[in-house]
N, C-alpha and C positions, 0 to 999 in steps of 0.2 A: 252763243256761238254754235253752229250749225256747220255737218260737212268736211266730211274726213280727210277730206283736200289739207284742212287746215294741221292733222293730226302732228308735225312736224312741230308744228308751232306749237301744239298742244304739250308735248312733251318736254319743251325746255323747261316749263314749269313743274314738272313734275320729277327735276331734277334734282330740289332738295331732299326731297322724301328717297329716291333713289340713292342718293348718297348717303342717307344715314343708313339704308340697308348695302351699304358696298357694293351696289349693282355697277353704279355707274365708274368707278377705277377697273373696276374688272371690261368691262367693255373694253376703254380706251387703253389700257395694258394689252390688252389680244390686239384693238384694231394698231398702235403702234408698232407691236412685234410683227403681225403680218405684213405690216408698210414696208419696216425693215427688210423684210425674208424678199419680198418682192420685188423692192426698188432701189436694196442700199440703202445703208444708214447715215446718210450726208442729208440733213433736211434740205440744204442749198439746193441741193441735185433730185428729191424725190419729193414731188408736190404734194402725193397722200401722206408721207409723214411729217411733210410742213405740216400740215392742215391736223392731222393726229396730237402732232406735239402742239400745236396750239392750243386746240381744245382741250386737253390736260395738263396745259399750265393755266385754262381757267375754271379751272374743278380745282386749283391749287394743289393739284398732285406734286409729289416732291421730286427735286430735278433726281437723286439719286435713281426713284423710281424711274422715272421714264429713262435716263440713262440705261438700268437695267434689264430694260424694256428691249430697247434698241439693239442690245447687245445677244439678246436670246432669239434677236431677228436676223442678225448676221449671222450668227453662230459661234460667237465671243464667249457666252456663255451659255450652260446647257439650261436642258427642260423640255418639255412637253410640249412636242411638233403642233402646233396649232393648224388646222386646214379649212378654208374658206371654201362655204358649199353652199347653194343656195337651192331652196326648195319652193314649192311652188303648191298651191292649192285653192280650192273654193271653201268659202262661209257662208254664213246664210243665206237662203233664197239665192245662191251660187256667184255670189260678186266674186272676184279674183282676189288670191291675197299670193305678194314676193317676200319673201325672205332672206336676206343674207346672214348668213350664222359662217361665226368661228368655233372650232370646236377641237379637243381634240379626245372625243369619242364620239364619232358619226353613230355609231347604234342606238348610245345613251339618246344621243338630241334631238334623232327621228321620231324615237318612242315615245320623249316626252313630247317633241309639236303635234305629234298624231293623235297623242291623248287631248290637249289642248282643243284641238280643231274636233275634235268626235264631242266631248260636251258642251262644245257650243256652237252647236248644230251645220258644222263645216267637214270636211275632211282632207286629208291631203293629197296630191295630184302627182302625176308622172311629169317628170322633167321636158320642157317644152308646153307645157297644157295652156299656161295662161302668160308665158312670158312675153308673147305675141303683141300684148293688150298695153306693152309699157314701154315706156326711151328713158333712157339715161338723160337728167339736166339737173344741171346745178339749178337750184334756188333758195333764193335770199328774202328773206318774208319782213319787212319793216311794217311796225306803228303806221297805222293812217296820218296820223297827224305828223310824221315824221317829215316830211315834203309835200308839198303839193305836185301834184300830177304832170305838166307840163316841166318840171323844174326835173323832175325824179326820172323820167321819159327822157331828156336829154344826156343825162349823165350814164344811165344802163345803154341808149343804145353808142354814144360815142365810144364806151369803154367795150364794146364790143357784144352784146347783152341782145338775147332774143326777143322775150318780149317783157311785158307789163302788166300786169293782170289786180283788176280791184277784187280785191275776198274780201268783201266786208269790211271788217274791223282792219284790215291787213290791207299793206301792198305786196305783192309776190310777183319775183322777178326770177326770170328763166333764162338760163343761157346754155350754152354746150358746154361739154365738163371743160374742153379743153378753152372754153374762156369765161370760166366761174371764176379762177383767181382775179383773174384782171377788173373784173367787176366789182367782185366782191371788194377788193385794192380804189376802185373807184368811189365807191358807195362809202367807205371808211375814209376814203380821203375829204369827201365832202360833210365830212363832220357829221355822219348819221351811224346809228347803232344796232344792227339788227338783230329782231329776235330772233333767228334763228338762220345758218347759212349751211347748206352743204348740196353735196352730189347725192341725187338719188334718183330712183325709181318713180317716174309719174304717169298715170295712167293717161289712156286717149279719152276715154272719156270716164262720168261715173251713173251706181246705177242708185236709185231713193231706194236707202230703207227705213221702214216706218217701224211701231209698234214690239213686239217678241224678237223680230228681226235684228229691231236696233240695239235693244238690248243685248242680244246674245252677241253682236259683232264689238260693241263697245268693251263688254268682258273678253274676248279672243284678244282682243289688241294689246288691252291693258296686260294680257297675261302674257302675250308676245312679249309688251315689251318691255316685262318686266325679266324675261329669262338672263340667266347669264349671257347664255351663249348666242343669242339672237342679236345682231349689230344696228338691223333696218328692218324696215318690214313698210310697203307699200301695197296700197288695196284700193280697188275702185268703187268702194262703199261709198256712199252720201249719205250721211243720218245725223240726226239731232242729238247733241251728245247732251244736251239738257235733259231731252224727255227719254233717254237711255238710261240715265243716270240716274230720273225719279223711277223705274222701271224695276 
């Protein structure tokens, strides 16, 4: 598997191991409460915290929790202002990397992604620098063998769905946030199971990186995303995460 494109995918897998170190309930407790604080606590009524409370009732977070999730997003119950900020910087040989972070100590979060990106050969960038280079689209990445191509084609774009894209191993399906449910709705309706579905950050295009490069940007990622406070993280990197990984 090659090509950071895929790196979305790459991480649902790496959600066991994140769960046994508590990373991943801490994510989706911030990203529920900030859904709440944002959009109301009526999942009916707010699509980012449909989509929140989903995904943490399949990490089998417990309903109390997320119940008291929701309620520190209204203001039902206190705690620690959580605030969504997104930072912005280059990695090796200067590819672009986004960030979205929850946090609620912007000084602590800075320091630590800055230390991050300084040893592994990146640094981080002034707000605007690389946002340029990326759109908002939902994408849903299924199994290749999960549908054949003409069959899978019909149903994304009936349901509203932009495009279709073969990644290898993968089919990765792109649509605009505001018709990624309906898709996403579609795609489960037809009896398929994705490995992985969300709104994110995708670049216009990406750049190769080989050798020292690839290595150093595989380590920045993994350590992105393994932060608490780090939500997303998108980057126009393409490298070998095989020959990163023997590196």
């Amino acid at each position: 598997m090659s090509g950071h494109s895929k790196w979305a995918t790459i991480k649902h897998k790496k959600g066991a191991l994140d769960a046994k170190r508590g990373r991943i309930f801490t994510k989706l407790i911030k990203e529920i409460t900030v859904a709440a604080r944002s959009g109301g606590g009526d999942p009916a009524a707010n699509a980012r915290l449909r989509k929140a409370i989903s995904d943490a009732k399949s990490e089998n977070m417990p309903n109390d929790t997320i119940d008291k999730a929701v309620k520190r997003g209204t203001g039902e119950l206190e705690g620690a202002t959580i605030e969504e900020i997104t930072y912005e910087g280059y990695g090796p040989n200067g590819v672009a990397v986004m960030i979205e972070a929850a946090t609620d100590n912007k000084n602590r979060t800075v320091a630590e992604l800055r230390h991050m990106f300084s040893k592994n050969g990146g640094n981080l960038g002034e707000s605007g620098c690389v946002a340029w280079m990326f759109s908002k689209k939902g994408v849903i990445i299924l199994e290749k063998a999960a549908k054949a191509e003409d069959d899978l084609m019909d149903i994304v774009l009936n349901a509203g769905g932009d495009d279709l894209k073969d990644d290898g191993e993968y089919w990765e399906i792109l649509t605009s946030p505001d018709d990624f449910e309906a898709v996403l709705e579609a795609v489960k309706g037809a009896g398929l199971t994705p490995e992985s579905a969300e709104v994110r950050l995708v670049p216009q295009n990406y750049i190769k990186l080989e050798g020292k490069d690839s290595s150093q940007m595989a380590k920045l990622m993994d350590q992105l995303d393994d932060h608490d406070d780090v939500q997303k993280v998108a980057s126009n990197a393409d490298f070998d995460l095989d020959a990163a990984d023997a590196s």
